[in-house]
C-alpha positions as CSV (number, residue, x, y, z in Angstrom):
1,X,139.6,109.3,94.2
2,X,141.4,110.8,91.0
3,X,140.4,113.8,89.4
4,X,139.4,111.7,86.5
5,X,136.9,110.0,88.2
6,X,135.6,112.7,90.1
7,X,134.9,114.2,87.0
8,X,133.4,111.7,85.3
9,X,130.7,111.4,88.6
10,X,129.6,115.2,88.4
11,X,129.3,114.7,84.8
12,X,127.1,111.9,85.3
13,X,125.2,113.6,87.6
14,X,124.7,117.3,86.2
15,X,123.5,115.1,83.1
16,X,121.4,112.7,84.9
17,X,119.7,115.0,87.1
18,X,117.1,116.4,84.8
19,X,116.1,113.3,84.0
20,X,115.3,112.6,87.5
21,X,113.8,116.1,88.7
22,X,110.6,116.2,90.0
23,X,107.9,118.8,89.3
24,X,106.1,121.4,91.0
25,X,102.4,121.5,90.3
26,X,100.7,124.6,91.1
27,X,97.1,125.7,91.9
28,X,94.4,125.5,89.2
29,X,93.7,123.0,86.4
30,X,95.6,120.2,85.7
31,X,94.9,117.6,82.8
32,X,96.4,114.2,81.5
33,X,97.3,113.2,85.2
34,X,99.0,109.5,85.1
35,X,98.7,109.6,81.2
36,X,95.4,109.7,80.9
37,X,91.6,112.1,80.6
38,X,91.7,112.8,84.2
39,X,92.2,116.2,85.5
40,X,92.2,117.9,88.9
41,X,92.6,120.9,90.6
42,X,94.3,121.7,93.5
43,X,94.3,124.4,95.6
44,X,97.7,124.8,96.9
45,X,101.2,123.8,95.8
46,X,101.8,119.9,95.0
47,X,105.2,118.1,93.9
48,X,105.0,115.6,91.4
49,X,107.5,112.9,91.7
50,X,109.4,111.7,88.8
51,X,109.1,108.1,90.4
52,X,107.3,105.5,87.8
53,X,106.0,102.9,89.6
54,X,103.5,101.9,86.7
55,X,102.5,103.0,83.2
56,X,99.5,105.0,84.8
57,X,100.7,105.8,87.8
58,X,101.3,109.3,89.0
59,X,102.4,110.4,92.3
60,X,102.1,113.9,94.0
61,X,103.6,115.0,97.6
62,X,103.2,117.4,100.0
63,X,106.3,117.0,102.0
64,X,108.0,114.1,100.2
65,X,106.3,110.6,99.6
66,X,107.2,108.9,103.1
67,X,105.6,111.9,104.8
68,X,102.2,111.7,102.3
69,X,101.2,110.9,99.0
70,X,98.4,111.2,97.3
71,X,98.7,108.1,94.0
72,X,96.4,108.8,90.8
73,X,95.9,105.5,88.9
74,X,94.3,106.6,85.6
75,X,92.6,104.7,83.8
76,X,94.2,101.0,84.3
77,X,93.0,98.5,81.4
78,X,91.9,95.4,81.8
79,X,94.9,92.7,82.2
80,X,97.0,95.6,84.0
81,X,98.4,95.1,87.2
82,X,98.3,98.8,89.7
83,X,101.9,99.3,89.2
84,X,104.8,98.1,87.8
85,X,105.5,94.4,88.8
86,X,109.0,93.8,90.3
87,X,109.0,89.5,90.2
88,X,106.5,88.4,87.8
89,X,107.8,85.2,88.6
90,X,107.7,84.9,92.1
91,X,105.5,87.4,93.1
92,X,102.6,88.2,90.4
93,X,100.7,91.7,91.4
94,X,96.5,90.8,90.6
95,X,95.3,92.2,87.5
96,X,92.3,94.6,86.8
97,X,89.4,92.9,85.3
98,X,86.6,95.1,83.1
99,X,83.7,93.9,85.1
100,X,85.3,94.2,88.4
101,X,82.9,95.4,91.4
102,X,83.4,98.5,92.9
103,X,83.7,96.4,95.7
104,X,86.3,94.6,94.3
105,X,88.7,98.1,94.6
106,X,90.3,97.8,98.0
107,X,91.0,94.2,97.6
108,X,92.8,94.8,94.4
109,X,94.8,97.8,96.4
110,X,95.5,95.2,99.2
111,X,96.7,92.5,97.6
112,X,99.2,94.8,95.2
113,X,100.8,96.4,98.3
114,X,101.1,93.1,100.0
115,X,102.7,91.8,97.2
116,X,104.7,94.7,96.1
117,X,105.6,96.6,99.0
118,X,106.1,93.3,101.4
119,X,103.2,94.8,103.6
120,X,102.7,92.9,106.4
121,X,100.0,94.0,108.2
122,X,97.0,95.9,106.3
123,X,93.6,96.7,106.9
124,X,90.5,98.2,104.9
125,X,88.8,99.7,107.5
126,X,85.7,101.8,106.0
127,X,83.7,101.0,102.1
128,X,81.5,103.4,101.5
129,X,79.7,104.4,98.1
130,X,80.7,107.2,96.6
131,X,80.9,109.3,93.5
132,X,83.9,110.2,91.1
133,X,82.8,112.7,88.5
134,X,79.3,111.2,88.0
135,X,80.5,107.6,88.0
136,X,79.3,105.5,90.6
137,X,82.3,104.1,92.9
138,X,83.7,103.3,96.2
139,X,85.6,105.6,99.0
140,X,87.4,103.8,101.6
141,X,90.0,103.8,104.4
142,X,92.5,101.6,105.6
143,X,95.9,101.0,107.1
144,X,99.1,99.2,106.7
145,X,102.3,98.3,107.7
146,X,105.8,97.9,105.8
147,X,108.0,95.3,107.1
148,X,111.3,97.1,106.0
149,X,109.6,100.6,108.2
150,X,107.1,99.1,110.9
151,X,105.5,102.7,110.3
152,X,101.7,102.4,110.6
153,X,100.1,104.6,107.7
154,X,96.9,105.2,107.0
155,X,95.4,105.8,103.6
156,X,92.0,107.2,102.1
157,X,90.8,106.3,98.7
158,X,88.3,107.2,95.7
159,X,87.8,104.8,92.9
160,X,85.5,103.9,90.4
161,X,85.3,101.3,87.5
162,X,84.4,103.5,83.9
163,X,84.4,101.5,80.5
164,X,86.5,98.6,82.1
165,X,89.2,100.8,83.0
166,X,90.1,101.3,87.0
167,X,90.5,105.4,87.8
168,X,91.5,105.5,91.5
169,X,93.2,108.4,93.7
170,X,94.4,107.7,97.2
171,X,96.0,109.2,100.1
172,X,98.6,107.8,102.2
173,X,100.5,109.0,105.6
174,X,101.8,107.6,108.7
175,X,99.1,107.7,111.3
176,X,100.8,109.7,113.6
177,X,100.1,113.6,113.0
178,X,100.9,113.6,109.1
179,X,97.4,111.8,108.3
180,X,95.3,113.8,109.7
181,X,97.6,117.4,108.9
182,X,96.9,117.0,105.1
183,X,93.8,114.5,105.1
184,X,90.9,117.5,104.2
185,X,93.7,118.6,101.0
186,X,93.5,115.3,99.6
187,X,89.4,115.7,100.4
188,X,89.4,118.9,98.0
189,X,91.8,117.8,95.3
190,X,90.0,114.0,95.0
191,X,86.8,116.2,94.7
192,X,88.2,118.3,91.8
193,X,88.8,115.0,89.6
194,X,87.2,115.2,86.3
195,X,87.5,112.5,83.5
């Protein structure tokens, strides 16, 4: 390779690296989490990754996202798919509707990553009621399989419908060992949401 373009690719990269960098977040307060009024706290280190995989989509990991991830959805409008759709044409994402059920969560989480992430095996194994900061909503489990990994994950999830807009935080890791290593962190830090 000349010199020229050797040049030209560590230019390239020194300037598009900032743009990429991800963040650290550190314990105590946090506000305007996926661009919107929700706020956490954790209690420990997180690193937020500069991935954008929807307009109000933020995503924070321990030990990088194919290890566990915990995904804040804040505030998705009405009309809005979860994330960022890929092939509108071929492969629409569902849409959030404002008088969705609580109920209607995990479905809506399902049918995205099937869709999305070529899932090909998923399960929502628990629905539970549950609270997010006052608002009546729904906790549940489940697990899934990617067809490009065949790694089985599980994932835990908090979400509640407030003034037609979805708010929704969920943890995801493969089953084996990393699940259950960082499981009670996500616990503290989905109970620390405020809107």
């Amino acid at each position: 390779m000349s010199r020229t373009a050797l040049a030209a690719l560590a230019l390239l990269a020194a300037v598009s690296s900032p743009c990429l960098a991800n963040s650290l977040i550190g314990a105590g307060p946090r506000s305007g989490i996926a661009k919107s009024r929700m706020y956490a706290t954790p209690t420990g280190e997180w690193n937020k990754l500069s991935l954008q995989e929807g307009k109000n989509v933020e995503v924070w990991t321990l030990d990088g996202d194919a290890l566990n991830k915990v995904t804040f959805f804040g505030g998705v409008p009405e009309g809005r798919p979860l994330l960022r759709e890929r092939d509108k044409k071929n492969r629409p994402l569902p849409k959030v509707t404002a008088n969705m059920l609580v109920t209607d969560i995990p479905t809506l989480l399902e049918t995205t990553y099937r869709s999305q992430f070529a899932v090909n095996q998923m399960t929502v194994d628990t629905q539970v009621p549950a609270v997010l900061d006052g608002h009546n909503g729904i906790r549940f489990t489940y697990s899934f399989t990617k067809a490009d990994d065949e790694v089985r994950r599980k994932g835990e999830a908090v979400g509640a419908m407030i003034n037609g807009q979805l708010y929704l935080v969920s943890y995801e890791a493969p089953a084996i060992y990393f699940f259950d290593k960082d499981v009670e962190r996500f616990r503290a830090l989905a109970a620390s949401i405020k809107l």
